[in-house]
N, CA, C and O of each residue as an XYZ file, in Angstrom:
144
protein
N     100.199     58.561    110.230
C      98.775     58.329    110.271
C      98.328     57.867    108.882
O      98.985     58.293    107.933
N      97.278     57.039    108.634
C      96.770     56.537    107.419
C      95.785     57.308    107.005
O      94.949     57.886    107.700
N      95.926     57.304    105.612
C      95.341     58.972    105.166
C      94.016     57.323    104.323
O      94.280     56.235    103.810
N      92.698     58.060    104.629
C      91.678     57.785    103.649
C      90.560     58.637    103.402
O      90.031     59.577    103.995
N      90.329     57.886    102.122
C      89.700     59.137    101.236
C      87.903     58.098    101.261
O      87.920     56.878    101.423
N      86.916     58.674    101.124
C      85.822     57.779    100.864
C      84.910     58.694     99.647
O      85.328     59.748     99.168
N      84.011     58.251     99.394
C      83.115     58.868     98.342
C      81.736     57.981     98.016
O      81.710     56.782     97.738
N      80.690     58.818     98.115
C      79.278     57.896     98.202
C      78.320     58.430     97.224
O      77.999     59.604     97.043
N      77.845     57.175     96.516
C      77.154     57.171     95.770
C      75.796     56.753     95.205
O      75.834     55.576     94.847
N      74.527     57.372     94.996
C      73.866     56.259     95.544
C      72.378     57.231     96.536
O      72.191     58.387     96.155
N      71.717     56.849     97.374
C      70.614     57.373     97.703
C      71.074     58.101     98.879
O      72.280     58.344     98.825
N      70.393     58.587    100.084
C      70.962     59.328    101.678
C      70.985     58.131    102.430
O      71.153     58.425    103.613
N      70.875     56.721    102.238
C      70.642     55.954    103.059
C      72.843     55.748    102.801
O      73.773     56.145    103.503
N      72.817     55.185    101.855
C      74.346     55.306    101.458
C      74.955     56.430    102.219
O      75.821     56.123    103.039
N      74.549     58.042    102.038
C      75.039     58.918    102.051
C      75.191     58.608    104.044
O      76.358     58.686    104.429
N      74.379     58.366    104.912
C      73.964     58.444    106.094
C      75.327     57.104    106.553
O      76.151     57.537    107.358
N      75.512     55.874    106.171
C      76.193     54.780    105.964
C      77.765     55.063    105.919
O      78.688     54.494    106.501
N      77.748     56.461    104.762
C      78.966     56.790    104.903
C      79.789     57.613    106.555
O      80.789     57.447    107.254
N      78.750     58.383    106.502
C      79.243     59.486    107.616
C      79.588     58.312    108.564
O      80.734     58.315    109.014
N      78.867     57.442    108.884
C      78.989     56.362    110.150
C      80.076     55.632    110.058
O      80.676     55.378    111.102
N      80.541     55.165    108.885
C      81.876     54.789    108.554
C      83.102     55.724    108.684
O      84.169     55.300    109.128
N      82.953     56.820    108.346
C      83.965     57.895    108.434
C      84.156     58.297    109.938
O      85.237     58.419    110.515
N      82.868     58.485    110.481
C      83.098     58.580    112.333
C      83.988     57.494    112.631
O      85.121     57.552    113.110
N      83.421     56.651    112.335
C      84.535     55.395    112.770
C      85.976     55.118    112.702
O      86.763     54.805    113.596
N      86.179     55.334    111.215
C      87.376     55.550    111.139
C      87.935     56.625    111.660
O      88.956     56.300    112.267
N      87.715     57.838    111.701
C      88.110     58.627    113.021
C      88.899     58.255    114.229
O      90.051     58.471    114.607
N      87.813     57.584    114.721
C      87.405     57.000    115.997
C      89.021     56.372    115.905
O      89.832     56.839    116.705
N      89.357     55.604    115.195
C      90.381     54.413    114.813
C      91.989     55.278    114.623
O      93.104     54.777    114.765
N      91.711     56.436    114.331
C      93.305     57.134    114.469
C      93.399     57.401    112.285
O      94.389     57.615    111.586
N      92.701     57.328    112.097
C      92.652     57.428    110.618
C      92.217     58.878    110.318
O      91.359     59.487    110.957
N      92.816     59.287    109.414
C      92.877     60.786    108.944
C      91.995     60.548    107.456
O      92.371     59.700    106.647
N      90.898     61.328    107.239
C      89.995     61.539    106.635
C      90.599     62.868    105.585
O      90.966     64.006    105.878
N      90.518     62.212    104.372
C      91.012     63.153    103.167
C      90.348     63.958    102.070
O      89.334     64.210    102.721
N      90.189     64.402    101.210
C      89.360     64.786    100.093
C      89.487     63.832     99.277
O      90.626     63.365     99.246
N      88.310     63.093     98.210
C      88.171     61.968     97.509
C      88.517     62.718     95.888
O      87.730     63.138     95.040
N      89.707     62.678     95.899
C      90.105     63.580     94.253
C      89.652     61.938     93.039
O      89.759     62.026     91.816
């Protein structure tokens, strides 16, 4: 599985942008990591 990491920066509109991206990638078989 493909490991990714994300990190947002920036106002809640970004912050809101991210989560929707991260569902997605989900969605896609992608494993969601901690952003060290």
């Amino acid at each position: 599985m493909t490991r990714v990491a994300l990190t947002t920066l920036g106002c809640k509109v970004n912050q809101y942008e991210s989560a929707e991206i991260i569902e997605d990638l989900k969605k896609r078989g992608f494993d969601i990591v901690p952003f060290d």
